[in-house]
N, C-alpha and C positions, 0 to 999 in steps of 0.2 A: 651548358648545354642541357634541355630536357633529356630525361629519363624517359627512355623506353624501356616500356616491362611486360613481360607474359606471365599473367597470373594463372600460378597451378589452382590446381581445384583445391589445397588445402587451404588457400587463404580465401579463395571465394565462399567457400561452409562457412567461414569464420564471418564475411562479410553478409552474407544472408541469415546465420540464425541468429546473430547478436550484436551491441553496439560492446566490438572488445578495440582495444589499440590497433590489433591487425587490421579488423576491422575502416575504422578510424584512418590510417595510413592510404588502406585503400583508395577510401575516397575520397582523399586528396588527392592521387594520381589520377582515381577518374575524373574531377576538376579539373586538370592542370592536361589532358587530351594525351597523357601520358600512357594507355593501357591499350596493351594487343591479345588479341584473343584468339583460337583456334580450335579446329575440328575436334580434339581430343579431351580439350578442357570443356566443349558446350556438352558431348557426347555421358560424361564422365558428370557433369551437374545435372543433366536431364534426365538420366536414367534412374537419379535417386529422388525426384522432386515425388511430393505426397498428394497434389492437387495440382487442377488447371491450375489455379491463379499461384499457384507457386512456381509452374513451368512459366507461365504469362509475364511474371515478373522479370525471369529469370533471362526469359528470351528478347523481351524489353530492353534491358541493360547490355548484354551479349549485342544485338544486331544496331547498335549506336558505335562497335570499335571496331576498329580495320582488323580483317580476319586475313590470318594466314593459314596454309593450309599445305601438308606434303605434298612435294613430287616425288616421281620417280627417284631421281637422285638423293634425296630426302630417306628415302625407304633404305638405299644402300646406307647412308651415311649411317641412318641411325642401328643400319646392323650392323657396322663395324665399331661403334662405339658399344654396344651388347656384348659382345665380340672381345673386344680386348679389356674390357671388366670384369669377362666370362675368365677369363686367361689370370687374371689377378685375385679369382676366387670371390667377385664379388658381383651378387643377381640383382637387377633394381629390377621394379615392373615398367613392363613394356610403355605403358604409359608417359612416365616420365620419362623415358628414355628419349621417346616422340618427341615431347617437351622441349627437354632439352637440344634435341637436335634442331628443331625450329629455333630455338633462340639463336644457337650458334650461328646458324646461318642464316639470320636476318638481325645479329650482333644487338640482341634484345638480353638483358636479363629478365634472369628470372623470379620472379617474387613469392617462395615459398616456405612456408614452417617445415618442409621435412627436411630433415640435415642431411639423407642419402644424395641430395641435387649435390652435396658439396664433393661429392667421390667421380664425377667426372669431367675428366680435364675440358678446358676451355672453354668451361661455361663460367657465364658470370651471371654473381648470385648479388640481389638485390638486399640489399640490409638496411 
């Protein structure tokens, strides 16, 4: 079965300023029509690009992958998982929190270099 994946913003920095393995891995998923994208992750790459043509690019790549995007129930979900991380002593940012809640519930992993994705349950992490 194809791999479906929502790439955090750490692997997409990797995928835009270099030609590294992450990199590399990448785009083979983007070949293979395997990659999902969403609100949080264009939000989160646009607000650090340093020129048009590096937004231009960035929005080029992003508006070719099926976007997902929270709802309502989405917002709860992802405060209860905040929530009972909060209760176990452990803060991720809000961000990935997002993240993660869209993957669960559109059963996407997630494809990122930060190890904190691994501290909440019932996500799956892309390796």
């Amino acid at each position: 079965m194809k791999d479906k994946v929502l790439v955090d913003t750490s692997v997409w920095i990797e995928f835009f300023k270099s030609k590294s393995e992450i990199g590399n891995r990448l785009e083979a998923l983007l070949k293979g029509n395997s990659v999902w994208t969403c609100g949080i992750a264009m939000f989160e790459l646009l607000q650090g690009v340093k020129s048009d043509s590096e937004r231009e690019t960035i929005l080029g790549i992003l508006s070719t992958l099926p976007y997902l995007e929270m709802s309502i129930d989405l917002w709860q979900k992802s405060a209860a998982i905040s929530l009972s991380l909060k209760k176990r002593g452990i803060t991720l940012p809000l961000s990935d929190i997002f993240i993660a809640s869209i993957a669960i519930e559109y059963n996407l992993s997630v494809f990122t270099i930060d190890r904190h994705f691994e501290q909440i349950p019932n996500l799956k992490i892309y390796k």
